[in-house]
N, C-alpha and C positions, 0 to 999 in steps of 0.2 A: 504494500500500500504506500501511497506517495507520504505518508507524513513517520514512515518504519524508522528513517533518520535521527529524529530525535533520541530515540533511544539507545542509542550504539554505546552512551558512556556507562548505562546501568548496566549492559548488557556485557559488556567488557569488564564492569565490576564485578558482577553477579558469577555469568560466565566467562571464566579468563581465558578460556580455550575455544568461545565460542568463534566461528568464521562467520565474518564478516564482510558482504560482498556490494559493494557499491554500484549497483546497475545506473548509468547514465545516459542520457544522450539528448542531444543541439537542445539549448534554454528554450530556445521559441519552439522547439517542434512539442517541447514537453509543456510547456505552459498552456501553448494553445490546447495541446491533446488533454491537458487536465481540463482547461478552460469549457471545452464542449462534451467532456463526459458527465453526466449524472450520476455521481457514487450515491450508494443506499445511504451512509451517515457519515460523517468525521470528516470531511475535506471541505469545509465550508470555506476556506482560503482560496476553495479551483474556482470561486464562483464571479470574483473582479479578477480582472486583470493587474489589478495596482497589488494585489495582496498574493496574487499566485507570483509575484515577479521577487518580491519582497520575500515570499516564502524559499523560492528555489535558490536567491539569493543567499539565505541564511544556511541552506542546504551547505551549498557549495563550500562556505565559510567555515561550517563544523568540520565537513568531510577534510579539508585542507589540514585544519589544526589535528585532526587524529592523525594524519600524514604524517605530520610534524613531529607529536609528540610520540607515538607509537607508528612508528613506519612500519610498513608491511604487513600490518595487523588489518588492515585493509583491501580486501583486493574489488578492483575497479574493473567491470567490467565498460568499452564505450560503445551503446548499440551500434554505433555506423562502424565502427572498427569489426562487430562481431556479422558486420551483414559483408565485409570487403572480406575477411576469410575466420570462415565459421571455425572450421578445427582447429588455428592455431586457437584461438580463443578459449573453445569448448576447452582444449587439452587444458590450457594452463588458469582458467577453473578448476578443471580435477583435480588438479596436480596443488593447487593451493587447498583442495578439501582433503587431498589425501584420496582421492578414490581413483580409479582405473579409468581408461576411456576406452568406451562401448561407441561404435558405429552406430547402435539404437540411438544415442545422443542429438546425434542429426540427423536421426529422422522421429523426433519429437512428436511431429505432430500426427504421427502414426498410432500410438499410445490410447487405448480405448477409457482411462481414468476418468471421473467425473472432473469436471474442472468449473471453478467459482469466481471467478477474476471479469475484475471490467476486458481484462484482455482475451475470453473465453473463446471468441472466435478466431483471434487469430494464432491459438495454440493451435487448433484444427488445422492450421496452412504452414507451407515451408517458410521458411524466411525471406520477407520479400523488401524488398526499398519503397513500395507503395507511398507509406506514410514520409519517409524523408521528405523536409522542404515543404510538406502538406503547408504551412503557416505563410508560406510565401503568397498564397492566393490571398490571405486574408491580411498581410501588409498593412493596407492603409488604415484599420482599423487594431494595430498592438502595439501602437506606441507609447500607451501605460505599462505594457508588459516590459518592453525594450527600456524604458525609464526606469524601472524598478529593477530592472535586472541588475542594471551598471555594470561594473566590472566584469560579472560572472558573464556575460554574452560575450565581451570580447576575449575572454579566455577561457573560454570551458571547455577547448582541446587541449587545452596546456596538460590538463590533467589526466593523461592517457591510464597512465603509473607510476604511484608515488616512489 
């Protein structure tokens, strides 16, 4: 869930061994993609633009300082890096969990499990670029989001791998 971030310092308390894996990808593609989903409760920040830019902003800010203070203890996956080459990605997920890599991995959406996610249908599909850039059409109307981003829009590749 978009707001699972906050919690990585209890959970790093709590669980010292727990893995910890940083899914990201482009501010605007995620802001907007938050912006026009409807979650069932708790993401009342995806519902302005001024507050979902503020929010992925602070995102970015925690993620950095666990970088900082706890290197490694983070691992970052970038969607658009995992859509230019799925296996090197997939591996070095496992490889940071500790588990083996299965061919089944990439072919995911094969997988008959119930699934409960705003993202439910696109588990059903292979891995597509569809959505990249999606926010590009909608430009002239996300310049509270691009305002509120600040910093984090012009560097949110920087952070491949801490």
């Amino acid at each position: 869930m978009p707001n699972n971030w906050i919690h990585v310092g209890l959970i790093r308390l709590i669980l010292p061994n727990a893995k910890i894996i940083d899914a990201r990808r482009h501010p605007l593609d995620c802001g907007f993609s938050n912006f026009k989903q409807h979650f069932a409760k708790g993401q009342t920040f995806s519902y302005d633009l001024t507050h979902m830019g503020r929010y992925y902003a602070d995102y970015v800010r925690l993620m950095s300082h666990f970088d900082d203070v706890q290197p490694g203890k983070v691992h970052r996956v970038i969607h658009e890096a995992l859509l230019d080459d799925p296996e090197k990605e997939v591996r070095a997920l496992l490889a940071y969990c500790g588990l083996e890599f299965e061919e089944s991995c990439l072919k995911f959406y094969e997988n008959k499990r119930a699934v409960r996610t705003a993202s439910s249908e696109q588990v059903r599909q292979p891995l597509s670029r569809a959505a990249v850039d999606r926010w590009k059409r909608f430009e002239q109307w996300l310049d509270p989001l691009k305002a509120a981003l600040g910093p984090a829009l012009d560097s949110w590749d920087d952070a491949r791998r801490p």
